[in-house]
C-alpha positions in Angstrom: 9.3 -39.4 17.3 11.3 -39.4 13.6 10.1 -36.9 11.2 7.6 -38.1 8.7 8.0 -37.5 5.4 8.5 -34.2 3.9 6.9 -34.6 0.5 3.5 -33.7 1.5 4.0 -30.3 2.1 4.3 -30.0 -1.3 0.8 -30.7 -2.9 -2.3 -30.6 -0.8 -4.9 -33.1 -0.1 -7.3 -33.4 -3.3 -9.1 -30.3 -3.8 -11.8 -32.3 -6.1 -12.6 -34.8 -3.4 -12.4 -32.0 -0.8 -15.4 -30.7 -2.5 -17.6 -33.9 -2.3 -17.0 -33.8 1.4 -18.1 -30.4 1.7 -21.5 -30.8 -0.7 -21.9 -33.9 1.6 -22.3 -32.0 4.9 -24.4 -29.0 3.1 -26.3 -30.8 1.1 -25.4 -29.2 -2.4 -25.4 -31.2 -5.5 -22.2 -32.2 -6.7 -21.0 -30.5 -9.8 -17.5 -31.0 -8.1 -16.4 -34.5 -8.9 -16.8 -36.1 -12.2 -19.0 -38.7 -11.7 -22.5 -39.3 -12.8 -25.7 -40.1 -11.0 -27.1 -42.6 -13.3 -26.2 -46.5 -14.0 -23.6 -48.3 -16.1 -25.0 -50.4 -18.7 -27.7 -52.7 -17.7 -25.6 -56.1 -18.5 -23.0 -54.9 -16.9 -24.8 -54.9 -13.8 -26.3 -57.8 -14.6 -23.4 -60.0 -14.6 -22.1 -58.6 -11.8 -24.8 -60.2 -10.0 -24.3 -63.7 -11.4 -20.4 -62.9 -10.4 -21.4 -62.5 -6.6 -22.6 -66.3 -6.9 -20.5 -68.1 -8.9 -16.8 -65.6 -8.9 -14.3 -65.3 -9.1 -13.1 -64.0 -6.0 -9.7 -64.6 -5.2 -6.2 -63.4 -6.3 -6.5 -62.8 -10.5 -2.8 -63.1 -12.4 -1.4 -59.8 -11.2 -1.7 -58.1 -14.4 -5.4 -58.4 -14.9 -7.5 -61.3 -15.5 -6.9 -63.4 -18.7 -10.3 -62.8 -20.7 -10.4 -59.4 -19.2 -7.2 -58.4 -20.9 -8.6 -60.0 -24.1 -11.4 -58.0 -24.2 -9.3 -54.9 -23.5 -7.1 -55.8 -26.5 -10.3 -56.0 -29.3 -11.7 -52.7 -27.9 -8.7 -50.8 -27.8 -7.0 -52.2 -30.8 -10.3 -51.8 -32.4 -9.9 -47.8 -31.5 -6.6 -47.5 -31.9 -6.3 -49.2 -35.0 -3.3 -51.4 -34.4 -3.0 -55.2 -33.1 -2.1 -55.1 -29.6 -0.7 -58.3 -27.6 -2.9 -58.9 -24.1 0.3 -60.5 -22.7 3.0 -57.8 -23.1 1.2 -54.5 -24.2 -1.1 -53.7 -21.3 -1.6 -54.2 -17.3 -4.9 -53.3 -15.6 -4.8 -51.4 -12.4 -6.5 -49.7 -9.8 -7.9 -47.3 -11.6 -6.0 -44.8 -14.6 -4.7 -42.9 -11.1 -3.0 -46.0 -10.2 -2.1 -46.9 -14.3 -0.2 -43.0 -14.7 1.8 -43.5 -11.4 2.7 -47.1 -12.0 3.9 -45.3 -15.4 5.6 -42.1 -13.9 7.6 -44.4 -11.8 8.6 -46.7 -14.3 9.7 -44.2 -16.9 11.9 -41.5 -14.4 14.4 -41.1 -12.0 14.8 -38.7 -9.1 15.1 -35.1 -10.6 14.2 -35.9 -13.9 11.4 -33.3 -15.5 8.0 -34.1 -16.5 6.5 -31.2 -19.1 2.5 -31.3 -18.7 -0.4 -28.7 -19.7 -1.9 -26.1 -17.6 -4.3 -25.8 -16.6 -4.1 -29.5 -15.5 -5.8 -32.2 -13.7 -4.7 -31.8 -10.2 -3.0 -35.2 -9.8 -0.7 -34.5 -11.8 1.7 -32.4 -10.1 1.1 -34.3 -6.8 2.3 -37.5 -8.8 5.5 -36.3 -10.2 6.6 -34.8 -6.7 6.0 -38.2 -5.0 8.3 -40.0 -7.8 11.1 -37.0 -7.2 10.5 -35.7 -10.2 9.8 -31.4 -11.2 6.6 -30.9 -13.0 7.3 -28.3 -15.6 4.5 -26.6 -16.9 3.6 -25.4 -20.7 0.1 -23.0 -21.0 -2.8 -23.7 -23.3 -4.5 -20.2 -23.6 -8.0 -19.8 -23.5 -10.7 -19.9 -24.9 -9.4 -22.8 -27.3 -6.6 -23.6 -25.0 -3.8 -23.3 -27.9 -0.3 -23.8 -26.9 2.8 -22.9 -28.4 4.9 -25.3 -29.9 8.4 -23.1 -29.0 7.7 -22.8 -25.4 7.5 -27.0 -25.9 10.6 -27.4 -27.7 13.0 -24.8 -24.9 11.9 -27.1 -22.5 12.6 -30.2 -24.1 16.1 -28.5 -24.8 16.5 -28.2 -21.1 16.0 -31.4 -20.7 12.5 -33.9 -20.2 12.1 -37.4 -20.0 8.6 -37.1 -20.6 5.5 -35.1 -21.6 2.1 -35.6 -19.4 -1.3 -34.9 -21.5 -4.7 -35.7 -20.9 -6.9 -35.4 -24.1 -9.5 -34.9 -23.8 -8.5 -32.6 -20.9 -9.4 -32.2 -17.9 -10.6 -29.5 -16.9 -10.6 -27.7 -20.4 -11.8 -29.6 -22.3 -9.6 -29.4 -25.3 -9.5 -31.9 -27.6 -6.1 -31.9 -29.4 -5.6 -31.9 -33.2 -4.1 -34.5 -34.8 -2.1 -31.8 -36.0 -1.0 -30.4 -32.6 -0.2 -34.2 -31.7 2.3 -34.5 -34.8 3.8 -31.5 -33.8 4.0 -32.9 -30.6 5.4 -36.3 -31.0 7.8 -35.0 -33.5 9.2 -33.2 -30.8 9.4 -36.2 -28.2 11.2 -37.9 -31.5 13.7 -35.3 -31.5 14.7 -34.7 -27.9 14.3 -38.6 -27.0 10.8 -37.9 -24.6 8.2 -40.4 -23.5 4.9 -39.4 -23.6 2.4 -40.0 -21.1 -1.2 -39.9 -21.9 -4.3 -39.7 -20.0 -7.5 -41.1 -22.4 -10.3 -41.5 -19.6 -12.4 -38.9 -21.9 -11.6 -40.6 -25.2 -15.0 -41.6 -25.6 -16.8 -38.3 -24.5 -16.0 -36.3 -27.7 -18.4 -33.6 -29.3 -19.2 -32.5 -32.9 -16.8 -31.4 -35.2 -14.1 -32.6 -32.9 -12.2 -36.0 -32.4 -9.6 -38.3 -30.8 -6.3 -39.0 -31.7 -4.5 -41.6 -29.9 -0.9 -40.7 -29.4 0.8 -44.1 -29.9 -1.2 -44.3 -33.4 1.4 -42.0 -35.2 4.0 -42.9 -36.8 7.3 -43.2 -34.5 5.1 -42.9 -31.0 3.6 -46.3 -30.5 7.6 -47.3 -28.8 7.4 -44.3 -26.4 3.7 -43.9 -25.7 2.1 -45.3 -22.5 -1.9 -44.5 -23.0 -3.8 -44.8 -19.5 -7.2 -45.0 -19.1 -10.3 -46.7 -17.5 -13.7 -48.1 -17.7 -15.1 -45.1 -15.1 -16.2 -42.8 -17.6 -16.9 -45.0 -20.8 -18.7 -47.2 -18.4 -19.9 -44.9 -15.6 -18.5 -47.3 -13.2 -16.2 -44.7 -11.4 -16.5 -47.1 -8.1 -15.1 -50.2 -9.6 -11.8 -48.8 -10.1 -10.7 -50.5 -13.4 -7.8 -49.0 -15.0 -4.9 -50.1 -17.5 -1.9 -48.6 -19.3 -1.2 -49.3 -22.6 2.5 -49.6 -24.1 4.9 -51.4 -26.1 6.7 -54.7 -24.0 9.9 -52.6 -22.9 7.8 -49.9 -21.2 5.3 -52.6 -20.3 7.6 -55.3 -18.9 8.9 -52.3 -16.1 5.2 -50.3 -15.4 4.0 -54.2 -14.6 6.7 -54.4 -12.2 5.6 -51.8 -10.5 2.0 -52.5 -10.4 3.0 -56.1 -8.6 4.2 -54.0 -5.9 1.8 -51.3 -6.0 -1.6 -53.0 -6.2 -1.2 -57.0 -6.9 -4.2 -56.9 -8.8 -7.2 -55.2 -9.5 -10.6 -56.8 -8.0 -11.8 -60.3 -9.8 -15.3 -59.7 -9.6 -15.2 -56.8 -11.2 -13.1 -57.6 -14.5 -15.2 -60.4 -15.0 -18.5 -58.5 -15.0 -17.0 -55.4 -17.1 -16.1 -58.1 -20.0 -19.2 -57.4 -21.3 -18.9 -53.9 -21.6 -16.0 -54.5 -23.3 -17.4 -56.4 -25.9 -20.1 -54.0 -26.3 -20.7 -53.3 -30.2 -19.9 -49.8 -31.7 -23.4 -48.4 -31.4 -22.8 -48.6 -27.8 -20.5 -45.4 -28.0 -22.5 -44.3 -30.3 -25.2 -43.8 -27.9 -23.2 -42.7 -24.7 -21.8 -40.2 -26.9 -25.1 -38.7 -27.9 -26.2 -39.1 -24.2 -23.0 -36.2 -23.2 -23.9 -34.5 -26.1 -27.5 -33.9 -25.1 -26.3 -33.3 -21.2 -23.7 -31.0 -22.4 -26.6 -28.8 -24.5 -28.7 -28.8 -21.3 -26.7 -27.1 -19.1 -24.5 -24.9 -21.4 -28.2 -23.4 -22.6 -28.8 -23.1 -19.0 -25.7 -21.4 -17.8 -26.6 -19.1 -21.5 -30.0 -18.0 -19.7 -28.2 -17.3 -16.3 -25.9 -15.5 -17.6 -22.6 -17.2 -16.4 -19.9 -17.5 -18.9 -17.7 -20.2 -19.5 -15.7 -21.8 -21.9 -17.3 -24.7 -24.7 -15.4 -27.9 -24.1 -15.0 -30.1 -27.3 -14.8 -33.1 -25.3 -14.9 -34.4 -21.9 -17.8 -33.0 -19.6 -16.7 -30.2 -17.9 -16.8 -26.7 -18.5 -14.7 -24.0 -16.8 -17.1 -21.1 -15.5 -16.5 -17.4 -15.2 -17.1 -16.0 -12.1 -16.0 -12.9 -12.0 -19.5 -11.0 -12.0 -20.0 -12.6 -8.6 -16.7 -12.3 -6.3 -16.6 -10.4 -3.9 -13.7 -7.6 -3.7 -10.8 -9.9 -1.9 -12.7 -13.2 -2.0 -10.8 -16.3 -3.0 -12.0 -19.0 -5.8 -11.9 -21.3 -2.9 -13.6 -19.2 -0.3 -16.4 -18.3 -3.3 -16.6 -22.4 -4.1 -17.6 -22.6 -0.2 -19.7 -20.2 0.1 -21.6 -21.4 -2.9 -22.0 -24.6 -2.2 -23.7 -23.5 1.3 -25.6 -20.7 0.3 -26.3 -21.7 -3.4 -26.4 -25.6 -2.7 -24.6 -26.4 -5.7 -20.7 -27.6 -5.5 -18.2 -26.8 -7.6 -14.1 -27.0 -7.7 -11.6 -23.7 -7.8 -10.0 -23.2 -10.4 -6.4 -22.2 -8.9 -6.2 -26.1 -8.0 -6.1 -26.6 -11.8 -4.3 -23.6 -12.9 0.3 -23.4 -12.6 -0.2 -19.3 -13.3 -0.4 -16.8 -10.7 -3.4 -14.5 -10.6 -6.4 -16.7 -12.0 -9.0 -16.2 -9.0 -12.0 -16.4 -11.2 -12.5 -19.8 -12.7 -14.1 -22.6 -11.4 -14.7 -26.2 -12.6 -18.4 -27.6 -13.1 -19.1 -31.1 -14.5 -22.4 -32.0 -15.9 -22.5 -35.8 -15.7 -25.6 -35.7 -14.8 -29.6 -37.1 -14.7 -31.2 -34.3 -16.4 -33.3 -33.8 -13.8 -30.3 -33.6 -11.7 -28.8 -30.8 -14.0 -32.2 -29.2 -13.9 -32.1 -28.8 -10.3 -28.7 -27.7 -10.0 -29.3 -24.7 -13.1 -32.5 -23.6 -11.2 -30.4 -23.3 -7.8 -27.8 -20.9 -9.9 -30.0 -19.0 -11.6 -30.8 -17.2 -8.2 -26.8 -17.3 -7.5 -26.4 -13.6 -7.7 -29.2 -12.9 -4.9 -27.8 -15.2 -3.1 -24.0 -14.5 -3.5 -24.5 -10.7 -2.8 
């Protein structure tokens, strides 16, 4: 038989999702994949069930449903502070996974390099290698995950047709300045670069930090694309409602794309996430208190374990030290398995987040939990050195 494809030897299968599967056969809880164990909004769920009667259910227009896009528009315009047109500024997809490939392909051509953050989420890299394009990658340095604006700029000078960033990031948790975006975009102004950004977190943003959007400042609205989803804002993770956000020239060729990629997300489930769309600002309000008071519990409870991490300023993950734990020679992924087994608690290794060589003692933990749920899981670590000896 022909050769398959060759570009899968170069990125693995999902490390994250990897994970699930293993706290799935061991029984662990998951701390691995970001999703949370409690329910969207009660009217949301609501008018899904009236939606299962009455639909729709067929084909929607192919880039999103009509009063879905509509309610998009008010919610992001409204946070973004700008007007935006629900016929030529955004698409919804499958997802924000679906909205940043649809966009990677869109924006590049074969061999053209795509600068992006480490550490970084890991589909990322495995997205720019499947469009032939070279990931390049720029540190943020612990423990606030600072970069350096010259190492930016000499890559640009080598040439980059655009710059990836999720903000808030995953898995760091950095939240950038509206500073660091300035100096930022007025690089992508200067050397002619797109920039890409990931907003799933945008909501999930703690005190004394908060968001930016990129295509807000001046000169980036015509080479920003902003993706993002209802998963996290909503904690609907499983209806797989994404979009990208851009001006019509960008727009007219990511839709293009989508047509091909996905036809159209699912009709159902636009028309029963209008109403979280519509929901007033006290809404996010709210489910930003709610991470704020999951966040506290389990950063106190890692405190009185004793396992250090770093504080993220948004999104809700934390990046864990565990370094008093390894064993001489063990790998993060080997210690990530063995934890989950012996421990019952699941996390992610940190080298499938991480570009630089050497880092074998990070892992990623999420705490988008019930609190009872997080209770459970920080009672289960606190024996982890007994257990991990």
């Amino acid at each position: 038989m022909q050769e398959l494809s060759r570009k899968n030897a170069l990125f693995t299968d999902s490390v994250i999702r990897r994970m699930t599967r293993v706290a799935l056969d061991c029984g662990a809880i998951n701390l691995a994949q970001g999703f949370p164990d409690f329910d969207p909004p009660k009217a949301m769920t609501d008018r899904l069930a009236e939606v299962a009667h009455t639909g729709p259910h067929q084909y929607p227009i192919t880039m999103g449903a009509p009063n879905f896009r509509e309610a998009l528009a008010r919610k992001c315009g409204h946070f973004m502070g700008r007007e935006l047109d629900p016929n030529t500024d955004m698409v919804v997809t499958i997802g924000s996974t679906e909205a940043m490939v649809d966009t990677i392909f869109a924006l590049t051509n074969p061999g053209d390099r795509i600068v992006m953050f480490s550490p970084y989420f890991e589909n990322y890299r495995a997205q720019a290698i499947m469009a032939d394009c070279e990931p390049v990658f720029i540190p943020l340095v612990p423990p606030e995950f600072n970069f350096d604006p010259d190492i930016i700029e000499a890559e640009f000078k080598k040439g980059a047709k655009a710059i990836l960033i999720c903000n808030p990031s995953n898995p760091s948790g950095k939240v950038f300045t509206y500073d660091e975006l300035r100096t930022i975009a007025d690089l992508c102004i200067k050397y002619d670069v797109y920039a890409i950004m990931d907003e799933v977190y945008e909501h999930i943003i703690y005190e004394g930090h908060k968001h930016v959007y990129m295509n807000s400042l001046d000169g980036m609205w015509e080479r920003t694309v902003s993706c993002s989803s209802l998963s996290k804002t909503y904690s609907v993770t499983g209806w797989r409602l994404g979009y990208a956000i851009a001006p019509k020239p960008l727009m007219d060729r990511i839709k293009q794309y989508h047509d091909f990629n996905a036809v159209g997300a699912a009709s159902p489930l636009m028309e029963a996430a209008c109403v979280g769309l519509n929901m007033p600002d006290s809404y996010y309000e709210e489910f930003g208190a709610h991470y704020a008071h999951m966040k506290k519990l389990f950063t106190e409870g890692l405190d009185r374990i004793g396992i250090p991490y770093t504080d993220p300023q948004g999104a809700y993950f934390v990046l864990a030290d565990i370094a008093p734990f390894l064993k001489p020679g063990q790998s993060d992924v080997d210690f990530c398995l063995e934890m989950a087994q012996k421990v019952g608690v699941a996390c992610v290794p940190g080298t499938s987040f991480f570009n630089e060589k050497g880092i074998n003692n990070i892992v990623r933990v999420h705490f988008a939990k019930k609190d009872e749920t997080l209770n459970e899981a920080l009672e289960r670590l606190s024996h982890i050195k007994e257990k991990m000896g």
